[in-house]
Structure formats: structure tokens, C-alpha cells
PAVEXRO-152804 format. One line per field, with one value per residue (C-alpha): residue number from 1; x, y, z. Coordinates in pm, 1 decimal. Example, Ala and Ser with C-alpha at 12.3 -4.5 7.8 and 13.67 -1.06 7.14 Angstrom:
<sites>
num	1:2
u	1230.0:1367.0
v	-450.0:-106.0
w	780.0:714.0
</sites>
This chain:
<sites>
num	1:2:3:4:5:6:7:8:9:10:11:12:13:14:15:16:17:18:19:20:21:22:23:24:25:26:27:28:29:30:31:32:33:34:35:36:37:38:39:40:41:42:43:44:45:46:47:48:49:50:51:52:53:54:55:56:57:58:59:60:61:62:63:64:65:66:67:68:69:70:71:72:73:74:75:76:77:78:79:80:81:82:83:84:85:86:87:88:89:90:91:92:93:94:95:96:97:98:99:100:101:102:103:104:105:106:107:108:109:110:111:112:113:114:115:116:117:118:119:120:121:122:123:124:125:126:127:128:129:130:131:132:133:134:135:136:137:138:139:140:141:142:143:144:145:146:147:148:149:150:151:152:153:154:155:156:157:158:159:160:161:162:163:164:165:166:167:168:169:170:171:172:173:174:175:176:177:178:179:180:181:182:183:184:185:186:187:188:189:190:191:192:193:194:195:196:197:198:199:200:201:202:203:204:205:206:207:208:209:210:211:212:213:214:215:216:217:218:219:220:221:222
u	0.0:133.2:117.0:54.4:95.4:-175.2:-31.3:-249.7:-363.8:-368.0:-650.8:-576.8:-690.4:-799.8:-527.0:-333.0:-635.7:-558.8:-191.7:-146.1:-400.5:-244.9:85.9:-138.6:-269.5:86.1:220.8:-34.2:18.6:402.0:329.7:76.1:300.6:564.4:379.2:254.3:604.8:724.0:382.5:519.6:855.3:733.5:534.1:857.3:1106.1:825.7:806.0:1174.0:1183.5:907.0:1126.4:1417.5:1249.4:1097.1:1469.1:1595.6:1359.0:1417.3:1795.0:1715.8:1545.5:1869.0:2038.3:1817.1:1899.7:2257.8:2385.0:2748.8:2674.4:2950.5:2762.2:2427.9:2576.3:2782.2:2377.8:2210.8:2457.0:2350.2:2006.4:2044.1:2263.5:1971.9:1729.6:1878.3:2039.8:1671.3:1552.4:1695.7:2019.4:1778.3:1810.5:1690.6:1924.0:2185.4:2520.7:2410.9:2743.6:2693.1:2876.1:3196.5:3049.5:2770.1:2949.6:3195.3:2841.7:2746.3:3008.4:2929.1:3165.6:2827.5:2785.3:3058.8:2976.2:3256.7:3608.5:3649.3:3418.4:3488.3:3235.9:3020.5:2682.2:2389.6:2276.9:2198.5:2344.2:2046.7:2014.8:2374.9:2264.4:1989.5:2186.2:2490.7:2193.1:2009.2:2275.9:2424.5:2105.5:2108.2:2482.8:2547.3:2223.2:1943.4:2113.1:2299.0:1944.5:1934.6:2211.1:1988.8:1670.2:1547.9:1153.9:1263.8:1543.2:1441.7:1087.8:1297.2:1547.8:1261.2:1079.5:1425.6:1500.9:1185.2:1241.0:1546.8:1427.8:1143.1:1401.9:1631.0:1296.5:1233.8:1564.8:1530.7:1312.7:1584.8:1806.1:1893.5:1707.8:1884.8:1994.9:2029.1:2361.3:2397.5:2453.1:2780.9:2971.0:3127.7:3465.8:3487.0:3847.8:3998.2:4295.7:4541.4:4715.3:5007.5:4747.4:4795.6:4478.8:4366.1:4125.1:3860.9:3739.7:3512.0:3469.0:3771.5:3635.0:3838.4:3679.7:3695.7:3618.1:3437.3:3346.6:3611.7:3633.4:3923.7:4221.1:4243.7:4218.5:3875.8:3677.3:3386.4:3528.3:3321.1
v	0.0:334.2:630.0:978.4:1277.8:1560.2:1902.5:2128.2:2398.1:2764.7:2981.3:3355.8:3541.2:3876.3:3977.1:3894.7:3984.0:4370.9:4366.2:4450.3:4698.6:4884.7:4890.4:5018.9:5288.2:5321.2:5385.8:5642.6:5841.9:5863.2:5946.4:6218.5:6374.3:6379.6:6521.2:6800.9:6873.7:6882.5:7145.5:7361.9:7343.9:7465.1:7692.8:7857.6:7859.3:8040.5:8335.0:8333.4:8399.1:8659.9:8809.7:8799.4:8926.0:9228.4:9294.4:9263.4:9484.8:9764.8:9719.8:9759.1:10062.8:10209.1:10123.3:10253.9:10552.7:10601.1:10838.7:10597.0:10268.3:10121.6:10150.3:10041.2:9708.1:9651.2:9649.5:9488.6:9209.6:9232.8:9218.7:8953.5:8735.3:8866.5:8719.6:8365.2:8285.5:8384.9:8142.5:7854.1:7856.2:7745.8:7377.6:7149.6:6880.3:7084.1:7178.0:7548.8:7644.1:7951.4:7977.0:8234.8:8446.0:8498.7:8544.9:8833.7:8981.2:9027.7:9154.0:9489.4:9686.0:9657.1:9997.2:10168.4:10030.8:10012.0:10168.8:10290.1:10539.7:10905.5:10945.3:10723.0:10593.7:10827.3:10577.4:10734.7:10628.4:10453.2:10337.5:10226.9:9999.7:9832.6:9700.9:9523.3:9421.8:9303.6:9112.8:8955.5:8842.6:8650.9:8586.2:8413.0:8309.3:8180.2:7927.1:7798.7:7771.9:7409.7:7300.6:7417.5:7461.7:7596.8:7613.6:7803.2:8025.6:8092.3:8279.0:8491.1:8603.9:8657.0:8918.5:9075.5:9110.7:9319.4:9556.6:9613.4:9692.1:9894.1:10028.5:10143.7:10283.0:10506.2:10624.6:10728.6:11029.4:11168.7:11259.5:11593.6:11737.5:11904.7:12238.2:12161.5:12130.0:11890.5:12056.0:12081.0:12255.2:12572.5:12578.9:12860.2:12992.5:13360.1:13483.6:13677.7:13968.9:13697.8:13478.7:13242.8:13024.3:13025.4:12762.7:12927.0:12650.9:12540.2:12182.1:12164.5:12252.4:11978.4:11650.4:11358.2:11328.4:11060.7:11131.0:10880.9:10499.5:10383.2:10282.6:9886.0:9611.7:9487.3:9229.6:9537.9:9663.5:9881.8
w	0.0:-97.4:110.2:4.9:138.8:135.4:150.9:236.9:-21.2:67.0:8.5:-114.7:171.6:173.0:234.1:-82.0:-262.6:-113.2:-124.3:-564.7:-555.6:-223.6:-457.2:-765.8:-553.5:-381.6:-725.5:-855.3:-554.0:-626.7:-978.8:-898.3:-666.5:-896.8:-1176.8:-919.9:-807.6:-1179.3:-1240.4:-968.4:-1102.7:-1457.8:-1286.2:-1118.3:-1444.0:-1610.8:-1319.4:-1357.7:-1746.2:-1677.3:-1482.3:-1688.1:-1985.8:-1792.9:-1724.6:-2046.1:-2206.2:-1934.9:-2042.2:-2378.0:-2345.4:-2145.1:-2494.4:-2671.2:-2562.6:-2526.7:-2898.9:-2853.0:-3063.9:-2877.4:-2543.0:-2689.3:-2784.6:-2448.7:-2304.2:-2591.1:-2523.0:-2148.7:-2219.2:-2412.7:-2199.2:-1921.8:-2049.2:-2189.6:-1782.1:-1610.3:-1880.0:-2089.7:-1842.4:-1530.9:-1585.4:-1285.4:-1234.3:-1425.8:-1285.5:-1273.5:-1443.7:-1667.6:-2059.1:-1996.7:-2283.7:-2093.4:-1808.0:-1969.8:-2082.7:-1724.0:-1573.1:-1315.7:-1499.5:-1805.4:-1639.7:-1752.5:-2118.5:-2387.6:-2272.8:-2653.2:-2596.7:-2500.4:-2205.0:-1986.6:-2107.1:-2015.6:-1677.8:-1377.6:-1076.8:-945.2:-1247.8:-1247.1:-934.5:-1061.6:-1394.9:-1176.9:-967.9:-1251.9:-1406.0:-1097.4:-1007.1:-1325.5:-1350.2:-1020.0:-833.1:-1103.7:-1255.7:-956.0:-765.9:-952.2:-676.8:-373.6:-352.6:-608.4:-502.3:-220.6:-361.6:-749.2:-639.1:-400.8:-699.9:-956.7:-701.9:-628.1:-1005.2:-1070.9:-751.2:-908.2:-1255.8:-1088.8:-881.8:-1181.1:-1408.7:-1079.9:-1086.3:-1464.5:-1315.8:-1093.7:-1362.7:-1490.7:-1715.9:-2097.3:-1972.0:-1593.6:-1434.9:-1126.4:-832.1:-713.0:-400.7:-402.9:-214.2:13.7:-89.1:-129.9:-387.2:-275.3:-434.6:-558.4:-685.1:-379.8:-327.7:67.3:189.8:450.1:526.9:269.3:73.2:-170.0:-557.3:-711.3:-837.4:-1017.6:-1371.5:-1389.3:-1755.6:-1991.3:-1956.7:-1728.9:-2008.7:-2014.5:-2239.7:-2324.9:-2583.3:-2575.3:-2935.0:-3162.5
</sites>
């Protein structure tokens, strides 16, 4: 007589009956989340280009008006370079390095335009400020927000590069009208009979001229 043996037979429970669709639902919710995330992401680089477009059109219309060509292009080329590294350059999960070119292009010394021309462009200085704000803002902190965190840090640099452009359109009003000289401060001195200069007291009359580019080597050519 032969004897078997009767293993016994398990019965799906409920239990395994629950346990693939708690993974299916497990799975949707990671997917969701991540397309959410990704939707605020999107959400952000787009505030960002706003941002650096607004900026790039304010420093075109400082271009626009300067009557050097060499100047206009120095901030052409910064508006341009603006506009591309508050856009394009923000790449999440990029190494939030930034092209020398574009680098060169945005550079604080973009204020003092081309060193081939004779005088400074027409910028006033608050106006001055807002430019090297503008550009370092884009330069060194949007495309490196990719490394931290970037839903915390890019909103904060967007908002901070329109004060600045609203900043620098502000300071557009305080300049001196055609025909109006800046004020300035009389030194309080006397001449004496052998032409002798005496200081009373007064601020000294002699300034800087601030009016040519500083003489040094630069790829800003006409």
C-alpha cells in the first residue's frame, strides 16, 4: 500500500487579494506627486523667465537711448545674456554652471559700457545699481538655484530682479534734465594779491572726472 501525502492547499486570503491593488494605488500616488512637483517646477522657471524678460527689455530701453553705438551694444549684449540665464540657463538637475560668454556679458563693470568710448553711457546712478543688480542676479544666483533649492530660492530672486528693474525705471526720473547742471559745491576759498589760493574753510572745488572709460584692455570693441 502506498502512502501519500496531502499538503495542504492555501486559500488567497484577503489579504493577498488587497496587497497589488495597495501597490497600484501606492504607485499612482508617487506618480501624482511627482507630476505636481514637476507642475510647480514649470510653474517657477516660467516666473523666472518673466522676470528675466521684464529685465531685459528695461535694459534695452537704457540702450536705446545712449547716442554711442559702442555703449548700446555693451547692453544689448547684457540684455540679451539677461534674459537667456533667467531662462533657458535654469536647468533642474543641471550643474548650474553659466557659458563664460555669458558670463563676460554680465560683468558689473556693463555699467561703464565700452572703454572705446569718449564718455560714460547716459545711466543714472540709481540706475547704475539696478543694472549690476540686474545682471548679478542673473549671472550668479538663477542658474545655480538648480544646486539648492530651487523652489525656495528661485521665487525669491525673480521678485528681487523686478524691484530692481522697478528700482532702476524710478531712478530714470531723478536725472537731470537738458539744460540743468547737477549741483555741485562751491569751495569757500579767497585769492590773494600773488594769486595764492587760501582755503577758509570750505569743501575743496576739485573733483573727479568721472566722464572717460578707465584705459584697459577689453573684448567690448566697436
Amino acid at each position: 500500500m502506498t502512502n501519500v501525502t496531502v499538503l495542504p492547499v492555501r486559500t488567497p486570503g484577503v489579504e493577498d487579494q488587497e496587497q497589488p491593488v495597495a501597490d497600484e494605488l501606492l504607485a499612482e500616488d508617487e506618480d501624482q506627486e511627482r507630476r505636481e512637483r514637476q507642475h510647480a517646477v514649470n510653474e517657477l522657471l516660467a516666473e523666472a523667465g518673466e522676470a528675466g524678460r521684464g529685465a531685459a527689455g528695461w535694459v534695452r530701453e537704457l540702450a536705446a537711448r545712449q547716442a554711442e553705438e559702442r555703449h548700446r551694444a555693451v547692453l544689448e549684449r547684457a540684455a540679451d545674456a539677461i534674459k537667456q540665464t533667467a531662462g533657458r540657463e535654469v536647468v533642474p538637475n543641471g550643474d548650474g554652471q553659466l557659458a563664460e560668454e555669458l558670463a563676460y556679458d554680465l560683468s558689473a563693470d556693463v555699467v561703464t559700457g565700452s572703454p572705446y568710448a569718449q564718455a560714460l553711457p547716459e545711466l543714472a546712478v540709481g540706475e547704475r545699481i539696478a543694472l549690476v543688480a540686474a545682471c548679478a542676479l542673473a549671472a550668479a544666483m538663477m542658474p545655480r538655484t538648480v544646486l539648492g533649492d530651487l523652489e525656495r530660492e528661485l521665487p525669491a530672486l525673480a521678485a528681487t530682479m523686478d524691484a530692481a528693474v522697478t528700482a532702476g525705471r524710478t531712478a530714470r526720473t531723478q536725472m537731470p534734465q537738458p539744460g540743468h547742471s547737477r549741483p555741485c559745491y562751491q569751495a569757500k576759498q579767497r585769492v590773494d594779491d600773488t594769486g595764492a589760493v587760501g582755503d577758509t574753510g570750505g569743501r575743496a572745488a576739485a573733483s573727479p572726472n568721472f566722464d572717460h572709460a578707465p584705459l584697459r584692455f577689453d573684448r567690448r570693441a566697436a
